[in-house]
C-alpha positions in Angstrom: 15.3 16.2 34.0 17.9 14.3 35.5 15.5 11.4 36.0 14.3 10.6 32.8 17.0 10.3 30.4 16.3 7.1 28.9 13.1 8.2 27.8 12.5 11.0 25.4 8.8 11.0 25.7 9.3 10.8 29.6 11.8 13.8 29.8 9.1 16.0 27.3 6.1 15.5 29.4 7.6 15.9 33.0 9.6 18.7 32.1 8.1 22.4 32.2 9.4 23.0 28.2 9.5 21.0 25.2 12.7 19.3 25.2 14.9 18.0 21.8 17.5 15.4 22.7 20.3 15.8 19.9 23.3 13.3 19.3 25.7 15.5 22.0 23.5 17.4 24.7 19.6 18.4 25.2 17.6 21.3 24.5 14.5 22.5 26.4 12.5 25.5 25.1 10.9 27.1 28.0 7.2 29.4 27.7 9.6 32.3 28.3 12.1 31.2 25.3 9.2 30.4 22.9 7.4 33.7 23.4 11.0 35.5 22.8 11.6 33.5 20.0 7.6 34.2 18.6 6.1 37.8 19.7 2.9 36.9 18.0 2.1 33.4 19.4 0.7 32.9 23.2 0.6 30.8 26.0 -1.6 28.8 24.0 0.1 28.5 21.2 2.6 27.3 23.2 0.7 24.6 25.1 -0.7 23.4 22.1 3.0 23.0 20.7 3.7 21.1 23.9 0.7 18.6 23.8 1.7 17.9 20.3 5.2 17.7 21.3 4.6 15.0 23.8 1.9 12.8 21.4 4.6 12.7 19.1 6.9 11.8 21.2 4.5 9.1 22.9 4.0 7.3 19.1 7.5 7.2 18.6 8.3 5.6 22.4 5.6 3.1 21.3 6.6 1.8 18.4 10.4 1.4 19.6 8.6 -0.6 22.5 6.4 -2.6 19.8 10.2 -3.2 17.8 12.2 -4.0 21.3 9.8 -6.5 22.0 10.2 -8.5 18.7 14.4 -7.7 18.5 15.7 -11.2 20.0 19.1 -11.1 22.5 21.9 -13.5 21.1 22.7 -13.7 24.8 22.0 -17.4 25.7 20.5 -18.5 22.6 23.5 -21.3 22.0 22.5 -23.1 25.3 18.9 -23.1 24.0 19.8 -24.9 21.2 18.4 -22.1 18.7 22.0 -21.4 17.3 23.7 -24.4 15.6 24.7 -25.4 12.2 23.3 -28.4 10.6 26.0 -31.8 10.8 26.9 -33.1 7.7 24.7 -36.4 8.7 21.8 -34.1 8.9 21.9 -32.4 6.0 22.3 -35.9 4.1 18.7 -37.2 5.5 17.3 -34.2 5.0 18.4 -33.8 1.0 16.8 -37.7 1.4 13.7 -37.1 2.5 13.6 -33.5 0.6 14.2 -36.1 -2.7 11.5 -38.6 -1.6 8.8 -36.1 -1.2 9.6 -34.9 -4.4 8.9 -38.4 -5.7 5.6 -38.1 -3.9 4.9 -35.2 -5.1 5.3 -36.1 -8.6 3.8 -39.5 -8.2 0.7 -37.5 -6.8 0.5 -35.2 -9.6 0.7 -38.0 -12.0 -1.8 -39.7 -10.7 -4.2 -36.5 -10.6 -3.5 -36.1 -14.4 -4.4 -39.4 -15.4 -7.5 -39.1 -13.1 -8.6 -35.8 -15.0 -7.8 -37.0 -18.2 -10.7 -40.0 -17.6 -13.4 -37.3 -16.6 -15.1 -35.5 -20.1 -14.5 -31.9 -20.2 -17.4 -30.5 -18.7 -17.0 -32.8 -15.5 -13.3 -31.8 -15.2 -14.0 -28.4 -15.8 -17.0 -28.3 -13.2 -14.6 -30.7 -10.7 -12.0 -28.0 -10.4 -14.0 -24.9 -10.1 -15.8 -26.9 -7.2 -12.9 -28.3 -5.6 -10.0 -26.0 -6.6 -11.5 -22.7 -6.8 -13.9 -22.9 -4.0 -17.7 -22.5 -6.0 -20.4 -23.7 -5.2 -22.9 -25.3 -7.1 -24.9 -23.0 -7.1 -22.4 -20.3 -8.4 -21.1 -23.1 -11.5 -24.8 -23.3 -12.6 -24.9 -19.4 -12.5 -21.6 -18.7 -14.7 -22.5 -21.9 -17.0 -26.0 -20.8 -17.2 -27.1 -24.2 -16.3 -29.1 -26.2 -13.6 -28.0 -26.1 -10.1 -28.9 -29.4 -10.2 -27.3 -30.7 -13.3 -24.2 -29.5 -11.3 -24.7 -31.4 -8.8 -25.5 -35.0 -10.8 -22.1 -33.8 -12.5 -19.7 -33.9 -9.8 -21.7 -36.9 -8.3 -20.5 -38.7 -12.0 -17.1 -37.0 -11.8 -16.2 -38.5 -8.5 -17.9 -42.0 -9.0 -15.5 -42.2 -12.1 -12.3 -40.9 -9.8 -13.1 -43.3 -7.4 -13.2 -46.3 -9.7 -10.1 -45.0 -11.5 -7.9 -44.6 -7.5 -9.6 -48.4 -6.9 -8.7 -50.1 -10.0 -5.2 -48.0 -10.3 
């Protein structure tokens, strides 16, 4: 056992017994101890106990592994440049541009209202089940009960009026 104590699943399935690390020492129930300990259970029994033993000791070795893999060491990580505080200089240009995409943003979404506010309701309606909710044509024509066609000539209208509105704007 001596060989395998950094591994719990390693010391259960190369030893004889089924082995229980605790906190202070180890434990391994031999075939012997087991049928002492259970008159009515067999070799078996006891194998099967094993088997299950080491599986459950396998998943558990596994997903430590899986975790291990995504811990990160701190070891190194200021030479790699992944450990530093933001300079005052940075955080400045960054509130900067932070502020002037929000004046994007809202110039965007000001420009997108006015452009939806020329369409007529069923065009805007149609427009932003097509291009915001993902149907298709076909599936506006079958919730509006309408043409799959007439759809189509709708959003046709709906841009041609969107694209005159960006032009002239």
């Amino acid at each position: 056992m001596k060989h395998f104590t950094n591994s719990d699943y390693a010391l259960n399935k190369y030893s004889v017994g089924i082995v229980y690390r605790f906190a202070d020492c180890i434990v391994e129930i031999t075939l012997a101890d087991y049928l002492a300990e259970n008159p009515d259970k067999s070799e078996v029994d006891f194998q099967a106990l094993k088997e299950l033993s080491d599986a459950d000791y396998f998943e558990r070795d596994r997903a430590e592994n899986a975790q291990t893999k995504r811990n990160t060491v701190f070891d190194g990580l200021d030479e790699a440049g992944l450990c530093h505080a933001p300079s005052p200089e940075e955080l400045f240009i960054g509130a900067i541009i932070a502020g002037e995409e929000a004046e994007r943003h809202e110039q965007r979404l000001e420009t997108m209202r006015l452009v939806l506010d020329k369409l007529t309701e069923t065009q805007r309606r149609r427009y932003l089940m097509y291009h915001v909710d993902g149907f298709s044509t076909w599936e506006i024509a079958e919730q509006e009960g309408a043409n799959q066609k007439s759809i189509y000539e709708s959003l046709q209208a709906a841009e041609k009026k969107i694209k005159k509105v960006l032009v002239s704007g």
